[in-house]
VMD Tcl script that draws the C-alpha trace (Angstrom):
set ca {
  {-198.41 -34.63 -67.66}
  {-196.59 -36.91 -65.39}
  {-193.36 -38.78 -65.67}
  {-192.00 -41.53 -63.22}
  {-188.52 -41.08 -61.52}
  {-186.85 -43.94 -59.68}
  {-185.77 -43.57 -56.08}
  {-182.52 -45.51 -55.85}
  {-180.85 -45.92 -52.23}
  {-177.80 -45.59 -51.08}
  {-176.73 -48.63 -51.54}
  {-177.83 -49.12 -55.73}
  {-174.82 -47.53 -57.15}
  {-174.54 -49.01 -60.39}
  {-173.94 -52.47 -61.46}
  {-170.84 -54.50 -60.40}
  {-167.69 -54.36 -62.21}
  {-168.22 -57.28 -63.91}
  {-171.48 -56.60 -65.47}
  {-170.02 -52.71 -66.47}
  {-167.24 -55.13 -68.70}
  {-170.11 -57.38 -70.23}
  {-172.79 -54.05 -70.69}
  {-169.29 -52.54 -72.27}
  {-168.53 -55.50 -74.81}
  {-172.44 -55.60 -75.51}
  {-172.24 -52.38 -76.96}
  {-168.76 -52.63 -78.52}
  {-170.03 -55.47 -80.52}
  {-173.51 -53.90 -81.31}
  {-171.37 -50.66 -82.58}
  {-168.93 -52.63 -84.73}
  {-171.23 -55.40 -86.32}
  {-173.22 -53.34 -88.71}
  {-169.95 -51.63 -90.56}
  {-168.13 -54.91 -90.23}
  {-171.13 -56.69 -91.82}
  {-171.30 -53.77 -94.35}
  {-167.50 -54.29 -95.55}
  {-167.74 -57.86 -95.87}
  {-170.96 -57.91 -98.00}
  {-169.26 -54.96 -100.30}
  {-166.27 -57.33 -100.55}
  {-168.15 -60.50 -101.84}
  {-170.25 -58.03 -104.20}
  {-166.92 -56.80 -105.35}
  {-166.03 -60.19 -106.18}
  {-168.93 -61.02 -108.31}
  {-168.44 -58.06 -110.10}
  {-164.93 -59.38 -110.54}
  {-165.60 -63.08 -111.51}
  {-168.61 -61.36 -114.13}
  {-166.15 -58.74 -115.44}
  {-163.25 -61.32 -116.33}
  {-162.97 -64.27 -119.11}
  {-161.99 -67.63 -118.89}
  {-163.62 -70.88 -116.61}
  {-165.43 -70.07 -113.00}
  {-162.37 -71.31 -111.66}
  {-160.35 -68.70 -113.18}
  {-162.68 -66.32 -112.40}
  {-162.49 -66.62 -108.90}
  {-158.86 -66.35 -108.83}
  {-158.62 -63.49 -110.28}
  {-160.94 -62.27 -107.90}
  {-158.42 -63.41 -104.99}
  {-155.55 -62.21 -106.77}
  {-157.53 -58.91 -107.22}
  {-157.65 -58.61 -103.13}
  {-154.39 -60.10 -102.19}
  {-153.12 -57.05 -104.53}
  {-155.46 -54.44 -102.70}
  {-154.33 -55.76 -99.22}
  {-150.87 -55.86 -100.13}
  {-150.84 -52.97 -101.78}
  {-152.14 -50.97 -98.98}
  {-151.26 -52.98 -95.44}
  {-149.08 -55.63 -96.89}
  {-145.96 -53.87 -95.89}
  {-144.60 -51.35 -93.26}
  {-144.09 -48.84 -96.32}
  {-147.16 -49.27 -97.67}
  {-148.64 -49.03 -94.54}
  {-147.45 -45.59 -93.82}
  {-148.43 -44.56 -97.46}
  {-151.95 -45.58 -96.12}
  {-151.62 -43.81 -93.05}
  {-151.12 -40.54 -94.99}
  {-154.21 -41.27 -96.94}
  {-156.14 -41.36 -93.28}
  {-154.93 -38.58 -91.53}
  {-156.85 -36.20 -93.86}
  {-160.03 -39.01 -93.84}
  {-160.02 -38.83 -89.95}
  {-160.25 -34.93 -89.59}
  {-162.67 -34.50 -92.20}
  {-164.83 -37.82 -90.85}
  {-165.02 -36.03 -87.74}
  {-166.10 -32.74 -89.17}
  {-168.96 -34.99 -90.87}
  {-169.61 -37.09 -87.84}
  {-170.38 -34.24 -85.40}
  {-172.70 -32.42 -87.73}
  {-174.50 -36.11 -88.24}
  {-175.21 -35.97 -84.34}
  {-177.15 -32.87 -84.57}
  {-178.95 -34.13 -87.61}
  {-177.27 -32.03 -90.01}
  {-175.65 -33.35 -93.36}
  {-172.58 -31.89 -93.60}
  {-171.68 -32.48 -97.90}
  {-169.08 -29.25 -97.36}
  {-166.20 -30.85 -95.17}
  {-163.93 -30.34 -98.77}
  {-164.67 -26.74 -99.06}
  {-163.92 -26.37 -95.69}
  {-160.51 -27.89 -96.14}
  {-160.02 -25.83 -99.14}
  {-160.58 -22.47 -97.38}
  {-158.55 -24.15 -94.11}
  {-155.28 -24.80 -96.31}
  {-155.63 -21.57 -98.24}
  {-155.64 -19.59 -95.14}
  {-152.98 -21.30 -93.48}
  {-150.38 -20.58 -96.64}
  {-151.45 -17.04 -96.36}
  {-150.28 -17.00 -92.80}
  {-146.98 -18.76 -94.31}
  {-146.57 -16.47 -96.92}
  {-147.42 -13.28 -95.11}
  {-144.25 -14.16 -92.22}
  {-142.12 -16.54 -93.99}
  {-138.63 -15.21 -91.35}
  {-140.93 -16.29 -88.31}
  {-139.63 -19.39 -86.32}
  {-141.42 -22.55 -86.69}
  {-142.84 -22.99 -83.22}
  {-144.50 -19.53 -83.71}
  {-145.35 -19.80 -87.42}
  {-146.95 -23.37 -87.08}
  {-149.61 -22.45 -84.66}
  {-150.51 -19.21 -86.57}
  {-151.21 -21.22 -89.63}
  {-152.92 -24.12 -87.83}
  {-154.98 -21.39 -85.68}
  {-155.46 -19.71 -88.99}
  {-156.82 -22.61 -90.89}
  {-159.53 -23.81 -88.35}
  {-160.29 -20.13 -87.87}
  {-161.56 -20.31 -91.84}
  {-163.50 -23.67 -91.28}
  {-165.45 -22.29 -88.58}
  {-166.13 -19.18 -90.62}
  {-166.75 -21.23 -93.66}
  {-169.36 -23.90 -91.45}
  {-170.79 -21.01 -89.13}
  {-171.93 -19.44 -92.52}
  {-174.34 -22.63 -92.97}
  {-174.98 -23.26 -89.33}
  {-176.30 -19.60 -89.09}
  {-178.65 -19.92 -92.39}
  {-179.96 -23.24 -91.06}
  {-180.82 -21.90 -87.57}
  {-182.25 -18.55 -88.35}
  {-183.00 -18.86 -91.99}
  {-184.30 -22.32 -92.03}
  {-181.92 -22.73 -95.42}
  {-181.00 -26.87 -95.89}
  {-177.62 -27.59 -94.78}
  {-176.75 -29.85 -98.20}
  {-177.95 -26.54 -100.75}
  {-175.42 -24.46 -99.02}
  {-173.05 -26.55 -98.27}
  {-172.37 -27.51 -102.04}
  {-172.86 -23.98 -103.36}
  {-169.93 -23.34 -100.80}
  {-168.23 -25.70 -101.52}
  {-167.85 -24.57 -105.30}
  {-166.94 -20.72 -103.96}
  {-164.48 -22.23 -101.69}
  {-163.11 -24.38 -104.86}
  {-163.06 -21.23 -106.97}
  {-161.79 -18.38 -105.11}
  {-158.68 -21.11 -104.02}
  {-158.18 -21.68 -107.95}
  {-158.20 -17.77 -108.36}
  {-155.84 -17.49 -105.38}
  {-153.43 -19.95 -106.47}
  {-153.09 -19.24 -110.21}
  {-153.23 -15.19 -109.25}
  {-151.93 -13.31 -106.08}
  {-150.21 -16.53 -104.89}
  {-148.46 -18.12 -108.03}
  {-145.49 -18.69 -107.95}
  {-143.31 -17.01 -110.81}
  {-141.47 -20.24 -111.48}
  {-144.39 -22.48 -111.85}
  {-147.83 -22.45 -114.45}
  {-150.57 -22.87 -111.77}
  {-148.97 -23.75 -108.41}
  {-147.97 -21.48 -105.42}
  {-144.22 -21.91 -104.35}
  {-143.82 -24.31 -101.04}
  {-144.66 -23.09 -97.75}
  {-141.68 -21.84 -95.51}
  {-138.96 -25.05 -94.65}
  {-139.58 -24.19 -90.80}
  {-143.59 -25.11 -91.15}
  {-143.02 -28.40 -93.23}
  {-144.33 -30.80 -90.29}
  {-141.21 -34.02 -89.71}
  {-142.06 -37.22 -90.77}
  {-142.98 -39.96 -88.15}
  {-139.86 -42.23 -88.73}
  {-137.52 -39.58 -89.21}
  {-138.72 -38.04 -85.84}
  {-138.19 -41.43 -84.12}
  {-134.50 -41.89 -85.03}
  {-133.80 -38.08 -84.10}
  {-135.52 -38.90 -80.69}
  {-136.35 -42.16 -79.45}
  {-133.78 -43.67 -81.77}
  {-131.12 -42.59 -80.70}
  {-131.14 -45.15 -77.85}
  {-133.60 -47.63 -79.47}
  {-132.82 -49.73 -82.72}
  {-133.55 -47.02 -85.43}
  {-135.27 -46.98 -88.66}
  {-133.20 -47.86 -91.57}
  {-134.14 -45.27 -94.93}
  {-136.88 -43.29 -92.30}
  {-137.53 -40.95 -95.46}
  {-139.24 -43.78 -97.30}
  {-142.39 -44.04 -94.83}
  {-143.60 -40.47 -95.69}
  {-146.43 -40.66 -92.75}
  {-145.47 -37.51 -90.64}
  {-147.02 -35.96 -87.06}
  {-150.36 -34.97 -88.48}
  {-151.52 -38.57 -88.23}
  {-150.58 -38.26 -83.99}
  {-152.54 -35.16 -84.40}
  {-155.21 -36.99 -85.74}
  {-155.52 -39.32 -82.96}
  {-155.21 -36.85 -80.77}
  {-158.21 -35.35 -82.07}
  {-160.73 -38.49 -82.58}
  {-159.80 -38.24 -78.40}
  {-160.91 -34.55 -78.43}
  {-164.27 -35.65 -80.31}
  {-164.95 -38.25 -78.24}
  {-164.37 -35.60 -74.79}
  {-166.99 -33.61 -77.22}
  {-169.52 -35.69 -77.57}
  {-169.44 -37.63 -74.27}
  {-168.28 -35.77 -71.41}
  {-169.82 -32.60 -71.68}
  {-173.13 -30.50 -71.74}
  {-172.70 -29.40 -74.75}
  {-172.41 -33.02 -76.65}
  {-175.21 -33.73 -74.75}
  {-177.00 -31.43 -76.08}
  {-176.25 -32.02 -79.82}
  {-177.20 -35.97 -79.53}
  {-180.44 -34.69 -78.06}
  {-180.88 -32.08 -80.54}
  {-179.93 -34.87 -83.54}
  {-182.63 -37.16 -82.37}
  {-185.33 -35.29 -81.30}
  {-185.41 -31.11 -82.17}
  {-188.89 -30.86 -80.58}
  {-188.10 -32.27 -76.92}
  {-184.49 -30.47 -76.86}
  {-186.46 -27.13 -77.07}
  {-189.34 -28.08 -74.64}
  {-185.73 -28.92 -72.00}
  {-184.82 -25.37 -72.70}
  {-181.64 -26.59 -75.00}
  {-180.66 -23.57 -77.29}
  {-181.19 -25.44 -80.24}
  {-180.43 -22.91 -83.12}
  {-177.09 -21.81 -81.25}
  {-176.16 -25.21 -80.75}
  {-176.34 -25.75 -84.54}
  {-174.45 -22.92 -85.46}
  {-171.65 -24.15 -83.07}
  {-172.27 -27.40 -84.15}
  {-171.40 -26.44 -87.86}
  {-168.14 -24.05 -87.24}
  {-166.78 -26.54 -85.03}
  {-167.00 -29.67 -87.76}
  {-166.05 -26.24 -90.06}
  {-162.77 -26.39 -87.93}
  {-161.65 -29.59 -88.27}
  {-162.41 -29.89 -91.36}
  {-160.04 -26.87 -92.01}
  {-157.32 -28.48 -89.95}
  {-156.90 -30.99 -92.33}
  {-156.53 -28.93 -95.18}
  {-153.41 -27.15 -93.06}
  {-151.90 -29.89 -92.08}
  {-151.97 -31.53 -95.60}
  {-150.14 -28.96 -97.01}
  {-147.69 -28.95 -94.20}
  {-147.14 -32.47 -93.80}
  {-146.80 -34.29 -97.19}
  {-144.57 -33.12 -100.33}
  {-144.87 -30.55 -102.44}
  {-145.73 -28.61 -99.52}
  {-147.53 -26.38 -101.93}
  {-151.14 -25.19 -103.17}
  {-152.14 -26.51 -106.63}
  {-153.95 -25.49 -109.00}
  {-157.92 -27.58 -109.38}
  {-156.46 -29.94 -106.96}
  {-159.37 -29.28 -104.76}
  {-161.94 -29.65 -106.90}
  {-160.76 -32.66 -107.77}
  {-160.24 -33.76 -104.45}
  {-162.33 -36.31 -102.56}
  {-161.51 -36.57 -99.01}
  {-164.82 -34.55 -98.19}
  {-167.00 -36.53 -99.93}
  {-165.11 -39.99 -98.89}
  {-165.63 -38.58 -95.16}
  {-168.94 -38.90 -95.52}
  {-168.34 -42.82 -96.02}
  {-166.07 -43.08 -93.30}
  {-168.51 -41.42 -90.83}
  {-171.49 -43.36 -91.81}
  {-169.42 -46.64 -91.66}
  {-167.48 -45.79 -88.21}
  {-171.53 -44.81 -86.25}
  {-170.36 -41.61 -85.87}
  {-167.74 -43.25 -83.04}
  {-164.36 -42.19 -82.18}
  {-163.00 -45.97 -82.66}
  {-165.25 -46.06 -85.84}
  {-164.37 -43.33 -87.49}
  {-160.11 -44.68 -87.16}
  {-161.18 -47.92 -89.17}
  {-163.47 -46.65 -91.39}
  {-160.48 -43.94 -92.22}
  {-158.36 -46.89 -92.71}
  {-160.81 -48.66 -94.73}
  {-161.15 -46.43 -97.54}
  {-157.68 -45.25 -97.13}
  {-156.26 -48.11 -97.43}
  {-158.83 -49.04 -100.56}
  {-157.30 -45.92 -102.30}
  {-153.29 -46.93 -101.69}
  {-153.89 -50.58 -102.94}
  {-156.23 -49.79 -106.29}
  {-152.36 -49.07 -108.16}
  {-150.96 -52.45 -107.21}
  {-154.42 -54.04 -107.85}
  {-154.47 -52.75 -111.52}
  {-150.32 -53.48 -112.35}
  {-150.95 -56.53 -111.08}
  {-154.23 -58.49 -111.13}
  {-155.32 -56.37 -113.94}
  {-158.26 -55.14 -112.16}
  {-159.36 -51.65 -113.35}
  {-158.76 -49.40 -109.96}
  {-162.58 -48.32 -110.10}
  {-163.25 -51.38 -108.36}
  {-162.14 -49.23 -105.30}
  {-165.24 -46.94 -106.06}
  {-167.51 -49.68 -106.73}
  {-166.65 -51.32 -103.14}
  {-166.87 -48.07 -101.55}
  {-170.33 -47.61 -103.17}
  {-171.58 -51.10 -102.13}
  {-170.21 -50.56 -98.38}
  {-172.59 -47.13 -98.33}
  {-175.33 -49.09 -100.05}
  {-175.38 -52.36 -97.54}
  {-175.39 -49.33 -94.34}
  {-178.54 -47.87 -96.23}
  {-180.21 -50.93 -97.01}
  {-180.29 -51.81 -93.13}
  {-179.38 -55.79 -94.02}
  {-178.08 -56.16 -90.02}
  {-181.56 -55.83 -88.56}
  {-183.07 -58.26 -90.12}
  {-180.16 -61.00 -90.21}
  {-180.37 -60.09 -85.97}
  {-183.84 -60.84 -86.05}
  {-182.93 -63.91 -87.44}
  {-180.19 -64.86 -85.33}
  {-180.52 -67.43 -82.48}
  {-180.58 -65.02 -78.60}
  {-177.45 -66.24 -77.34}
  {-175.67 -64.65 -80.29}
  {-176.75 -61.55 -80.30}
  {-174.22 -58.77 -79.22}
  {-176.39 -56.63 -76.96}
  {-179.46 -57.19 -75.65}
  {-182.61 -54.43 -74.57}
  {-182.15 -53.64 -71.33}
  {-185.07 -54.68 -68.65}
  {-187.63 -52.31 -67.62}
  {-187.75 -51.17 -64.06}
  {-189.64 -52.30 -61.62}
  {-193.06 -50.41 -60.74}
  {-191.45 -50.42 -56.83}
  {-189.59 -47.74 -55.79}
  {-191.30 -45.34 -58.36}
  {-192.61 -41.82 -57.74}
  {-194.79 -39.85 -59.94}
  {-193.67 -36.05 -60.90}
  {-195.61 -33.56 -62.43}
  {-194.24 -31.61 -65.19}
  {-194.88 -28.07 -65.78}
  {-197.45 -27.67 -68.62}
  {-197.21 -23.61 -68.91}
  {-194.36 -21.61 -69.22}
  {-194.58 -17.80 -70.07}
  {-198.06 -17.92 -70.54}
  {-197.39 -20.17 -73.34}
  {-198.39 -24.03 -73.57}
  {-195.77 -26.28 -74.37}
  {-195.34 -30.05 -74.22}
  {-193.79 -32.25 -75.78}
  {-196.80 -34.22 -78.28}
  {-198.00 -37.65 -77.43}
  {-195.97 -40.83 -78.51}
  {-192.64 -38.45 -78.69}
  {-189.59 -39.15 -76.32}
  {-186.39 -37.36 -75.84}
  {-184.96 -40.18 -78.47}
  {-181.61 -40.86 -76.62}
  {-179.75 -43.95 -77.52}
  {-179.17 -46.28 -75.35}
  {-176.44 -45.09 -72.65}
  {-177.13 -41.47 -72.84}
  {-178.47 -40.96 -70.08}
  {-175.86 -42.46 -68.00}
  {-173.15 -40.82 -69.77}
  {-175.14 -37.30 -69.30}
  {-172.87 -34.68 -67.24}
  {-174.41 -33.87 -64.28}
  {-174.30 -30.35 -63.35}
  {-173.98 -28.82 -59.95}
}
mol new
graphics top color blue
foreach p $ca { graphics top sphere $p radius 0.5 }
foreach p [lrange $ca 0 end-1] q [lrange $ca 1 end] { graphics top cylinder $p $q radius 0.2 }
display resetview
């Protein structure tokens, strides 16, 4: 078998500045259209099922339909309070999208980011309630350390079944998901109740209760800087920096280094990451405790960031910022940036469904129904063939040319190795997207 290789010279570096900014807002625009055109489709289906739903003329139909959204919008991003009541509804979202998104690059389907939480914030409180005298700046990194520790464990469980048992990552991730959801329950309404309440445990030690955003601010940066009248009111605290912090970590992940390159290759093509000597099964075990781990730091961080600071009783089965992750890593393209709006998406569709029902009278399931139809139009692939459609000079990104035949030099691959044969079959590539292989670490 032979591939080509292109000689470049010394003097074919890489495109010019400029066209680096243009390739770069190409593929911005080509990474944000299809969620974008996803939401907007869910939103005028939402509508119809509004104007169907209520009574009177098409005219008053449609308002309600408007009133319906300027409710959900204001409801949710309409002020700086409810903003920050959003923003505690993403921080969660964003750790748990992440734990989703990285398994969807090796091809995995991670359904068990909420057990993982479950078994993250239960460890964590045991930490809590083991050393409850310990200082805070000692305590809070033993429970964080604590709770990712148990999300590994939890997602190494079904990354090491799927690579060496060949058992389907959705199976055991919901089976796990219900032990996780179970043994918590016993936990909390058992060893860890609290004598003064039915099924709760009592609130984790003052010292680990995580400071709220605003409240930080005026104790810091406030106290030279106009402050922040009532800070208590905006109850976002640090986890959501945290958060951002670690979309930034995910992105390191999965772009700068040999090990995200190996996952992407893994996710697209299994069969041509083994014949380039990519450990493939230990890859997907690391793959799964990692998104394990993240998912577990959200369940820590939960509990020590928002009010009651305690566990409850069925709260996680009832939970569903697992299952919602799933949305908002299949509408952010498994991106960094994507990932932060689809978090504030559905976020910010939970926080506004009360204001939408007190006042437009809309039942709050419409924030269910949306989030259905905004999974539905990513399925249903609508974007490729409206682009298909669409006049050249519109489109965001185009394919990129094909290199010329001068300059090339044929190389031929090995075709034995061990006494075995191994190649990868005809009409299979190494499936990278488009950029990968400029973004590839180089080693050496």
């Amino acid at each position: 078998m032979a591939m080509p290789t292109v000689q470049r010279s010394e003097t074919e570096k890489g495109p010019p500045p400029s066209s680096k900014f243009l390739i770069g807002v190409r593929r911005l625009g080509s990474a944000i259209s299809r969620p974008v055109l996803a939401v907007i489709l869910a939103i005028i289906a939402g509508g119809i099922v509004i104007m169907i739903t209520s009574s009177g003329s098409l005219g008053d139909r449609f308002s309600n339909a408007i009133g319906a959204y300027q409710a959900l919008y204001s409801g949710s991003f309409g002020s700086l309070q409810s903003f920050a009541f959003t923003l505690v509804n993403v921080t969660p979202l964003i750790f748990a999208g992440i734990s989703v998104a990285i398994a969807f690059r090796a091809g995995l389907f991670n359904i068990g980011a909420e057990g993982q939480l479950a078994v993250g914030a239960v460890a964590a409180y045991l930490v809590g309630f083991k050393a409850p005298t310990m200082p805070g700046w000692v305590l809070v990194p033993l429970m964080v350390l604590a709770s990712m520790l148990a999300g590994a464990v939890w997602g190494g469980i079904v990354g090491a079944l799927k690579a060496w048992r060949g058992a389907h990552e959705v199976v055991t991730t919901i089976m796990l998901n219900w032990i996780a959801f179970f043994v918590a329950d016993y936990l909390i309404t058992g060893p860890l109740k609290s004598p003064d309440l039915a099924d709760a445990t009592a609130p984790v030690p003052v010292q680990t209760q995580l400071p709220q955003i605003a409240v930080l601010y005026n104790h810091t940066l406030g106290t030279f800087l106009p402050a922040i009248d009532s800070p208590t009111q905006y109850l976002v605290d640090i986890s959501f920096i945290l958060a951002l912090i670690a979309l930034v970590v995910y992105w390191f992940i999965m772009k700068r280094t040999t090990f995200g390159y190996e996952v992407r290759v893994i996710g697209q093509n299994p069969q041509a990451a083994r014949y380039a000597g990519i450990p493939v099964k230990k890859n997907i075990f690391a793959v799964m405790a990692i998104a394990g781990a993240f998912a577990g730091l959200a369940g820590s961080l939960r509990l020590m960031g928002q009010p009651p600071y305690q566990l409850i009783g069925s709260t996680f089965r009832l939970d569903s910022v697992g299952f919602d992750a799933i949305g908002v890593a299949l509408l952010g393209h498994m991106t960094s940036i994507g990932i932060l709006f689809g978090a504030l998406l559905f976020g910010g569709l939970r926080q506004g469904a009360g204001l939408m029902q007190l006042q437009a009278g809309i039942p709050g399931d419409l924030v269910f129904i949306i989030q259905a139809l905004v999974l539905f139009s990513i399925a249903a692939e609508f974007l490729p063939v409206i682009r298909r459609n669409m006049p050249r000079w519109l489109l965001f990104s185009r394919k990129p040319a094909l290199v010329g035949a001068s300059g090339l030099t044929v190389v031929d691959l090995p075709q034995e190795e061990n006494g075995k044969k191994d190649s990868v079959p005809p009409g299979e590539s190494m499936g990278l997207d488009a950029g990968d292989s400029a973004n590839s670490p180089k080693e050496g």
